[in-house]
VEXDOTOR-368640 format. One line per 10 residues: number of its first residue (from 1); for each residue x, y, z of N, C-alpha, C. Coordinates in steps of 0.2 Angstrom, whole numbers, always signed. Atoms other than C-alpha are relative to their C-alpha. Layout:
BEGIN
NUM	X/Y/Z/X/Y/Z/X/Y/Z  ...
# end
This chain:
BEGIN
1	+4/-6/+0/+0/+0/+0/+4/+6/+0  -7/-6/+1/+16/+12/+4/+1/+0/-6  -3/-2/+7/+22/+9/-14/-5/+2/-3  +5/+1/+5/+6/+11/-21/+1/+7/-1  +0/-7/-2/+5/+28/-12/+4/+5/-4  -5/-3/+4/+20/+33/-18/+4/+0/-6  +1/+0/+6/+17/+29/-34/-3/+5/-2  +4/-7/+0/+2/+40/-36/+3/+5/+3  -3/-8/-4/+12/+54/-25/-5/+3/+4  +5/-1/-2/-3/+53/-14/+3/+8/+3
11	-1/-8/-6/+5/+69/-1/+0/+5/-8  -3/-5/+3/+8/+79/-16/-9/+2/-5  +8/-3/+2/-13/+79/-18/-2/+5/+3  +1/-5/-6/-12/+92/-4/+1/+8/-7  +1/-3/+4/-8/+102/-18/-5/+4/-6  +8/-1/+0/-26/+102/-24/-4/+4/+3  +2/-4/-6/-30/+111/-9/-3/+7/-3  +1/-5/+3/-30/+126/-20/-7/+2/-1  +5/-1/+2/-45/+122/-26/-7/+3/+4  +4/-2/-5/-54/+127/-10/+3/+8/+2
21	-5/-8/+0/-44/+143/-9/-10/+5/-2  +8/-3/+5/-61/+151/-20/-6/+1/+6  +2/+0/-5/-71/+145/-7/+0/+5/+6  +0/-2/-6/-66/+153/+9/+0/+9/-2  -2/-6/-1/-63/+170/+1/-7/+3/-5  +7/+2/+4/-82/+168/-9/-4/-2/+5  +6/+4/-5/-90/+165/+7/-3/-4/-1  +5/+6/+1/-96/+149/+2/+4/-5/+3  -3/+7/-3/-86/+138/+13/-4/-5/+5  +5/+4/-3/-101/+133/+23/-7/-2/-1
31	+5/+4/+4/-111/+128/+10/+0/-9/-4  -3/+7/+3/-112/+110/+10/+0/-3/-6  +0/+2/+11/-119/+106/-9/+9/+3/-2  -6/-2/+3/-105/+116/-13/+9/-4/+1  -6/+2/-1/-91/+107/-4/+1/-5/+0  +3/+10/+4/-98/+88/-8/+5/+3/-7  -3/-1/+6/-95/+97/-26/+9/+0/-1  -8/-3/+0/-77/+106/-20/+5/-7/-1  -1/+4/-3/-72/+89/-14/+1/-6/-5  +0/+4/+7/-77/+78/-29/+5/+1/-5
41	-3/-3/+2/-68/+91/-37/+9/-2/-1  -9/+0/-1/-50/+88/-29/-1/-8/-3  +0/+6/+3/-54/+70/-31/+1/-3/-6  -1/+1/+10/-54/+72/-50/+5/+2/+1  -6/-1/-1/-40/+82/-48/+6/-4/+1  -4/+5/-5/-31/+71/-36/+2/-5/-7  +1/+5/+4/-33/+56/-48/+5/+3/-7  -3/-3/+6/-28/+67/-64/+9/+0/+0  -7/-3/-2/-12/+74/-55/+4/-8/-1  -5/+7/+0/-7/+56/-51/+1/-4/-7
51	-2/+3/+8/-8/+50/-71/+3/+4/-1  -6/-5/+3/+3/+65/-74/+7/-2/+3  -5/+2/-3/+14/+60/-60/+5/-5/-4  -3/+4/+0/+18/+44/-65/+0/+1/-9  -3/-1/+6/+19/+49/-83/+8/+2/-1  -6/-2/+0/+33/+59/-80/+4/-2/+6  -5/+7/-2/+41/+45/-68/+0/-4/-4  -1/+6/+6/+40/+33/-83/+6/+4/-5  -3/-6/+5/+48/+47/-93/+10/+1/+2  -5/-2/-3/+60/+51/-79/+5/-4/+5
61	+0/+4/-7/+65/+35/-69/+9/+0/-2  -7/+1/-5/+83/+36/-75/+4/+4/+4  -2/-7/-3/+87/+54/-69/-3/+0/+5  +2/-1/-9/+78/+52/-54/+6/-7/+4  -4/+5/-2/+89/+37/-50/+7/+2/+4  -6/-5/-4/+102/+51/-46/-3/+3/+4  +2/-5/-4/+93/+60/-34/-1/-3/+7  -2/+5/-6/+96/+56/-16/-8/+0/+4  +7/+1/-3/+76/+57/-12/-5/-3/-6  +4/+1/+3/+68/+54/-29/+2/-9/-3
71	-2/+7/+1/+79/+36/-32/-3/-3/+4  +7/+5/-3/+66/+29/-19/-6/-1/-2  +8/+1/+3/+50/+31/-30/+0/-7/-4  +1/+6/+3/+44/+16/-36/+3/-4/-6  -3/+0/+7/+48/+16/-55/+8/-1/+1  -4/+1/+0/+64/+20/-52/+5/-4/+4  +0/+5/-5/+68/+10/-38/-1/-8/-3  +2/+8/+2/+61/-6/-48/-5/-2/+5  +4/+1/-2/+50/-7/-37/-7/-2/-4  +6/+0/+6/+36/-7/-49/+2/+0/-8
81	-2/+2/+7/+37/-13/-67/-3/+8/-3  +4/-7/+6/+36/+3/-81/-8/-4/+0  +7/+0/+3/+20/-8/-88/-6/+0/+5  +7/-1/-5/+11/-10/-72/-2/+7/+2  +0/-8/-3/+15/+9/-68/-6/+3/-5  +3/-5/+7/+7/+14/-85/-8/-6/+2  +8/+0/+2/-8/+3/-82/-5/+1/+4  +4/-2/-7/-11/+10/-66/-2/+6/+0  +2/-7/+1/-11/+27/-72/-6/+1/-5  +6/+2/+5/-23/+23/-87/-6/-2/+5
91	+3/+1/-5/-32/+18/-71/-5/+4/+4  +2/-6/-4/-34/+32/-62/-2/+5/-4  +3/-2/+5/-37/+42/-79/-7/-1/-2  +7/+3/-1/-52/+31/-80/-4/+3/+8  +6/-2/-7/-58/+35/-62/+1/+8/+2  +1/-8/-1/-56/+53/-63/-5/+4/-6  +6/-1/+5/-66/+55/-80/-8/-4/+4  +9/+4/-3/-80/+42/-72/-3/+1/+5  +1/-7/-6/-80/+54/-56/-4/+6/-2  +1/-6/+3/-82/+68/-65/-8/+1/-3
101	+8/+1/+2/-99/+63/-74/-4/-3/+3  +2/+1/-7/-104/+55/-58/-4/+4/+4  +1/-7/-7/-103/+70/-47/-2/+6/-5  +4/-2/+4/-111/+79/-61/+3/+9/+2  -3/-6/+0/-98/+93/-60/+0/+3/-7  +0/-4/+8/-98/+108/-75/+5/-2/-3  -4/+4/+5/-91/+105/-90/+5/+7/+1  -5/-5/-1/-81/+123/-87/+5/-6/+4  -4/+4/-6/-71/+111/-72/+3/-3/-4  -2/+5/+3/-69/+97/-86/+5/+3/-4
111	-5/-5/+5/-61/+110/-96/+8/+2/+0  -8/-2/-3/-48/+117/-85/+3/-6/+1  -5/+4/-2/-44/+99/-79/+3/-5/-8  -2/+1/+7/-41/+95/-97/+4/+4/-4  -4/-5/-1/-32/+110/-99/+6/-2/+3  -5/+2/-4/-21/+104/-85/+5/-6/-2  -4/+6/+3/-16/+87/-92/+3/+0/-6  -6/-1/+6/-11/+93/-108/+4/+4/+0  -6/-4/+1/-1/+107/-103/+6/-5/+5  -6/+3/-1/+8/+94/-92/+1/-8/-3
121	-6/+6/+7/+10/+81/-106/+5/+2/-3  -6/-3/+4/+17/+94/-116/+6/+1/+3  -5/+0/-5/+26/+98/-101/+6/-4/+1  -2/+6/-2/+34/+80/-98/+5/+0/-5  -3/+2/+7/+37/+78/-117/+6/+5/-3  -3/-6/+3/+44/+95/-121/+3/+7/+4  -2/-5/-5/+43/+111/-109/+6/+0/+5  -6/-3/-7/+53/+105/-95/+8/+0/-3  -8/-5/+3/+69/+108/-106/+1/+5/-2  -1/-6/+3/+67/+123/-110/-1/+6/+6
131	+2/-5/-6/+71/+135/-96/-2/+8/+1  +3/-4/-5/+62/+147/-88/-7/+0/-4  +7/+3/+2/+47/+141/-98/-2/-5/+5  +6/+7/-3/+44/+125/-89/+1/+5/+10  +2/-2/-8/+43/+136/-70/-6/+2/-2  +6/-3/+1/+30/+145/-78/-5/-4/-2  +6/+6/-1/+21/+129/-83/-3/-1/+6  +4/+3/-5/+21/+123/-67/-1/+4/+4  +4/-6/-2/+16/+139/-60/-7/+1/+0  +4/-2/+2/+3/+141/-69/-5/-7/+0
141	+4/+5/-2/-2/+123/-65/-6/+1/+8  +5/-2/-7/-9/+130/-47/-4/+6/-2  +4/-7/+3/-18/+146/-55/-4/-5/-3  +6/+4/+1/-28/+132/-65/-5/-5/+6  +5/+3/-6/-33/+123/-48/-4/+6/+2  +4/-5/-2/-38/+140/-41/-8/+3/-6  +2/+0/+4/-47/+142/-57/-7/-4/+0  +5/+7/+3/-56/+124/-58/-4/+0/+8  +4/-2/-7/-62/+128/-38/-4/+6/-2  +4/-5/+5/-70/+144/-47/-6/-1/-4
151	+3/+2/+5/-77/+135/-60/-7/-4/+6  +6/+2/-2/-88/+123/-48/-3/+4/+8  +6/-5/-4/-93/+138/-35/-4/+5/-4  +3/-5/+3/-99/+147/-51/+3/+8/+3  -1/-9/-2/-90/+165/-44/+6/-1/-4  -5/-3/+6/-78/+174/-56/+7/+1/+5  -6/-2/-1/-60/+174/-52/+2/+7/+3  -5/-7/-1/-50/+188/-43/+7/+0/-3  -7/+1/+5/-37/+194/-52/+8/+2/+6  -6/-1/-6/-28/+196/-34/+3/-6/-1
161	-1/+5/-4/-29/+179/-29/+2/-6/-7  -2/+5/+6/-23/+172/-48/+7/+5/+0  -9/-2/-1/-6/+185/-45/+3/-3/+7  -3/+3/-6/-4/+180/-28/+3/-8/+0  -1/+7/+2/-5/+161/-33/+5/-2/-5  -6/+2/+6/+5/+161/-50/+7/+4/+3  -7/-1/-2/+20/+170/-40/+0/-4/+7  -1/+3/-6/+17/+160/-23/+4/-6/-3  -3/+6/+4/+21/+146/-35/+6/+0/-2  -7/+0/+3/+35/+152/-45/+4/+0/+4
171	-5/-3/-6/+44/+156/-28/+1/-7/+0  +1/+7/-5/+40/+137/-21/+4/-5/-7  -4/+5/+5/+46/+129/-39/+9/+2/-1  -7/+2/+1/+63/+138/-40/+6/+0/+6  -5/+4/-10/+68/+135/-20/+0/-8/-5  -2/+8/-1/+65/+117/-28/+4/+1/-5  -3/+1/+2/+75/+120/-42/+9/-1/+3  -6/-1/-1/+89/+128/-33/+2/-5/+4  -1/+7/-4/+88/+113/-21/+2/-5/-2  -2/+5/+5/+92/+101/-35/+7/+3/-2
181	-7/-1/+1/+108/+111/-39/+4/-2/+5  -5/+0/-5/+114/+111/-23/+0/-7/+2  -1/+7/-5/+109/+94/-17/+5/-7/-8  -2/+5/+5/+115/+86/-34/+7/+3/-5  -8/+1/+2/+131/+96/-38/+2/-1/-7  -2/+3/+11/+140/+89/-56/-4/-3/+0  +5/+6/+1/+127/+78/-55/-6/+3/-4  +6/-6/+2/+113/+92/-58/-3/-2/-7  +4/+1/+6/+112/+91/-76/-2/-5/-1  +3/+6/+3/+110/+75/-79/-6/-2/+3
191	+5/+2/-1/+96/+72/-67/-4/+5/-3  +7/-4/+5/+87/+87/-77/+3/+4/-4  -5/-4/+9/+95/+95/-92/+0/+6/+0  +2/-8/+0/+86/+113/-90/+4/+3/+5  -4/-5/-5/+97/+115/-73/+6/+3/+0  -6/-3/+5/+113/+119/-86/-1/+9/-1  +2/-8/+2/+103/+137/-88/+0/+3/+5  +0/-5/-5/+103/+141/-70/+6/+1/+5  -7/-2/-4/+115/+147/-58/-4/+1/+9  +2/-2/-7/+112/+147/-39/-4/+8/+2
201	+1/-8/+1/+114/+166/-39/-6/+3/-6  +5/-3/+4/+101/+169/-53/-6/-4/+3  +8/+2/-4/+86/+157/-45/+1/+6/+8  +2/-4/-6/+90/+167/-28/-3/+8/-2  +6/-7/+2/+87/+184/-38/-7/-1/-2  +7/+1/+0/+70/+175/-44/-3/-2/+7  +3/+0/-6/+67/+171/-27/-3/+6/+3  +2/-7/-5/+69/+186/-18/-8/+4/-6  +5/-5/+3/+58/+196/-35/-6/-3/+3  +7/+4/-2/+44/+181/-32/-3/+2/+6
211	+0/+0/-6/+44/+183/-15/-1/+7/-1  +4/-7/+1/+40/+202/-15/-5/+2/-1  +9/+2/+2/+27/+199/-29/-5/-2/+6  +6/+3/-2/+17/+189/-19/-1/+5/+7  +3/-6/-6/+18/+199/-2/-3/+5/-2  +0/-8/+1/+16/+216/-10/-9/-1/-2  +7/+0/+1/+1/+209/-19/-5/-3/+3  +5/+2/-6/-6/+201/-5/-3/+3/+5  +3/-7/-5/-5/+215/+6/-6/+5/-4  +7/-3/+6/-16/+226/-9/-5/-4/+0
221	+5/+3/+2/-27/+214/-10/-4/-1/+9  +3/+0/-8/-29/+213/+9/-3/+8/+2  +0/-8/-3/-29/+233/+10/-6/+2/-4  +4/-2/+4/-42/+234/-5/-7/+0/+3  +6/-5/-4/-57/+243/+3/-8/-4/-3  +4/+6/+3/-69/+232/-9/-3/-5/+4  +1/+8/+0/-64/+216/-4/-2/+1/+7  +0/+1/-6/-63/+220/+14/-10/+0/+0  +7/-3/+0/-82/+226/+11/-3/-8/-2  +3/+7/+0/-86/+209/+3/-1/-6/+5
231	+0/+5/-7/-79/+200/+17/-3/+0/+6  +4/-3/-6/-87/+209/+29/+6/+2/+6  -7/+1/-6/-69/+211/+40/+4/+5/-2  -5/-4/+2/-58/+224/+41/+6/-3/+4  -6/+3/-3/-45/+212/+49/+3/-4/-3  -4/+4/+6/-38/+203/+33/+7/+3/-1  -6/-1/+0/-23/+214/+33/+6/-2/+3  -5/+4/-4/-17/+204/+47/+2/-7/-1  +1/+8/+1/-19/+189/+40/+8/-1/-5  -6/-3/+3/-2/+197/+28/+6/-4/+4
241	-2/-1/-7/+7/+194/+44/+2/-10/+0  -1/+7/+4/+7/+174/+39/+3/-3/-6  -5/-3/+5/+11/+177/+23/+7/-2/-2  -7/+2/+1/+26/+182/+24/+1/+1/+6  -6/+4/-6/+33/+173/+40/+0/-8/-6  +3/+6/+4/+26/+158/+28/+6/+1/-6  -5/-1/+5/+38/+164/+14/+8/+2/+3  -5/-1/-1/+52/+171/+23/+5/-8/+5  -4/+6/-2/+55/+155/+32/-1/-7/-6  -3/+4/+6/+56/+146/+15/+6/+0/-4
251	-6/-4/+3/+68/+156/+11/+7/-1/+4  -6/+2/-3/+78/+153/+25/+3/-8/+0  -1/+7/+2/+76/+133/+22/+2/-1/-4  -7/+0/+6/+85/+138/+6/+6/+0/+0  -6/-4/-2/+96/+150/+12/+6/-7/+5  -3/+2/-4/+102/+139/+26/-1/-9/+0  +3/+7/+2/+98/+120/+18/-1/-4/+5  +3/+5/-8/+89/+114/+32/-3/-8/-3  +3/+7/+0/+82/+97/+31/+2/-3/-6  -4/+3/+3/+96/+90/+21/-2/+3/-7
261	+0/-5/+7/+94/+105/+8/-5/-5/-3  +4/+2/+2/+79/+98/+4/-4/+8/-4  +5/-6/+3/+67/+110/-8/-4/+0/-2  +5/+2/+1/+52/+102/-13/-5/+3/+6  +5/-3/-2/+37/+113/-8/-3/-7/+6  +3/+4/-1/+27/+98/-3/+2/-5/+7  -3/+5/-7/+40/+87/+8/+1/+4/+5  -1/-5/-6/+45/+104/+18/-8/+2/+5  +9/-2/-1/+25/+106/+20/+0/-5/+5  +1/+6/-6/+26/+88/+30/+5/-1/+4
271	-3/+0/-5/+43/+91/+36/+2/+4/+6  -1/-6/-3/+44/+108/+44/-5/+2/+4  +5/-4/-6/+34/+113/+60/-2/+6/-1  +2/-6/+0/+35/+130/+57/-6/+1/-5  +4/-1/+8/+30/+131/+38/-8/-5/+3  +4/+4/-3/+16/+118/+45/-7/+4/+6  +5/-4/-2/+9/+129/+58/-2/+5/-1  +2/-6/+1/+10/+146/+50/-6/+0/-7  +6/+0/+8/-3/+139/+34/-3/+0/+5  +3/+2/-4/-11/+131/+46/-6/+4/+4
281	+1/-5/-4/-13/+146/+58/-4/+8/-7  +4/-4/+5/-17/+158/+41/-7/-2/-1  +5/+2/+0/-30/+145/+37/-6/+2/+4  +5/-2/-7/-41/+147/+54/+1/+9/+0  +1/-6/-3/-36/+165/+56/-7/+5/-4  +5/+0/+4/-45/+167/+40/-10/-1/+1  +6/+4/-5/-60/+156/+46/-3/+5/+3  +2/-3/-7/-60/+165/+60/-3/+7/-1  +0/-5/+2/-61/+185/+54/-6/-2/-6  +2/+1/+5/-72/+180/+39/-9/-2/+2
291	+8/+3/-3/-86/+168/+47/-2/+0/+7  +3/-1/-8/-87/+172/+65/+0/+6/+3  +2/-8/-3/-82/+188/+71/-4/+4/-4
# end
């Protein structure tokens, strides 16, 4: 059941999560039709993501073979034969389209998550060699969960909470990048080919920019006199204040490679206390300012 898991990259469904984002800032998080549908939602999702996964594990099992955390995945490990991986995936491909008409989600959702799987086929086959093209891919892979959680609350996107998301991203993909130079040395290119175009010193200048981006536009988007009016709260500003301690201590788990210079957004998320309680603590303060006081 472990390998299964981590076959699928079950932890890296948390990533989905986004799609509830829409939700809490749409005051409809306490509408349950709504979040049976949100739900059903990530589960498509979820399912999709993991055919992608193991796509680009089939694709990638010898390059991860070099990587002192990804040489444990299944594929590459030998754990799992390529043809069982592939018909596991064709698997869950099935149970995410047979969900989908089930839970009798809009066709807008079916869109974007169709959207999503081609941009990261392309992705697999083509983009991730081409650098600073494939960050923006997978950046803009979390702007369409935001997106496809949009689609089944029926409210229109902010165009805050799609700048705050596509550079919270881009921040969180080139920590992982940079994390692959340093943990992987001479080795670097060879497990990814694109990490020839970067340089320590040129990801930490995208860092810092990203990292501004999103603060700056998250404080605006908290200060904006509208939204607070929608929300009903004039204590969203505070909520900033998570933010960035949420980022500046990612920054330091670059800076100072903490947890054996690990950079993967996803594993620091389950292995870091802090990063852990300050979502955590944003989440509810949210909540809290939004639907109760």
């Amino acid at each position: 059941m472990k390998t299964f898991a981590q076959l699928l990259r079950a932890k890296s469904w948390i990533k989905n999560g986004f799609l509830f984002l829409p939700a809490i800032f749409s005051l409809k998080l306490l509408d349950g039709p709504l979040l049976l549908s949100l739900l059903s939602g990530f589960i498509v999702f979820s399912f999709i993501s993991s055919f992608v996964y193991i796509q680009n594990d089939l694709k990638d099992a010898d390059q991860d073979a070099l990587h002192p955390r990804k040489c444990k995945r299944p594929i590459a490990s030998g754990k799992i034969s390529r043809t069982k991986a592939f018909s596991i995936s064709l698997l869950m491909l099935f149970a995410a389209l047979s969900l989908f008409f089930i839970s009798g989600l809009p066709l807008s959702f079916l869109l974007l998550v169709m959207g999503y799987l081609c941009a990261n086929l392309v992705y697999i086959f083509w983009v991730k060699q081409v650098a600073l093209l494939e960050l923006f891919v997978v950046s803009l892979n979390f702007v369409l969960r935001v997106l496809a959680g949009c689609s089944i609350l029926a409210v229109a996107p902010s165009n805050w909470i799609l700048v705050v998301t596509f550079f919270l991203a881009f921040l969180m993909v080139v920590v992982k990048r940079k994390s692959e130079i340093q943990q992987l040395d001479s080795k670097a290119r060879e497990h990814r080919a694109v990490l020839a175009a970067y340089s320590v010193s040129f990801l930490n200048t995208l860092i810092y920019v990203s990292a501004t981006v999103t603060v700056m536009a998250y404080l605006l988007y908290s200060m904006d006199i509208k939204v607070m009016q929608n929300l009903g709260s004039e204590y969203l500003i505070y909520s900033s204040l998570f933010v960035f301690l949420g980022i500046i201590r990612l920054i330091q788990i670059s800076e100072m490679r903490l947890h054996d210079g690990e950079g993967d957004p996803t594993t620091l998320l389950f292995k870091d206390p802090l990063l852990i309680g300050t979502v955590s603590a944003w989440i509810v303060y949210l909540i809290l300012i939004i639907y109760v006081l």
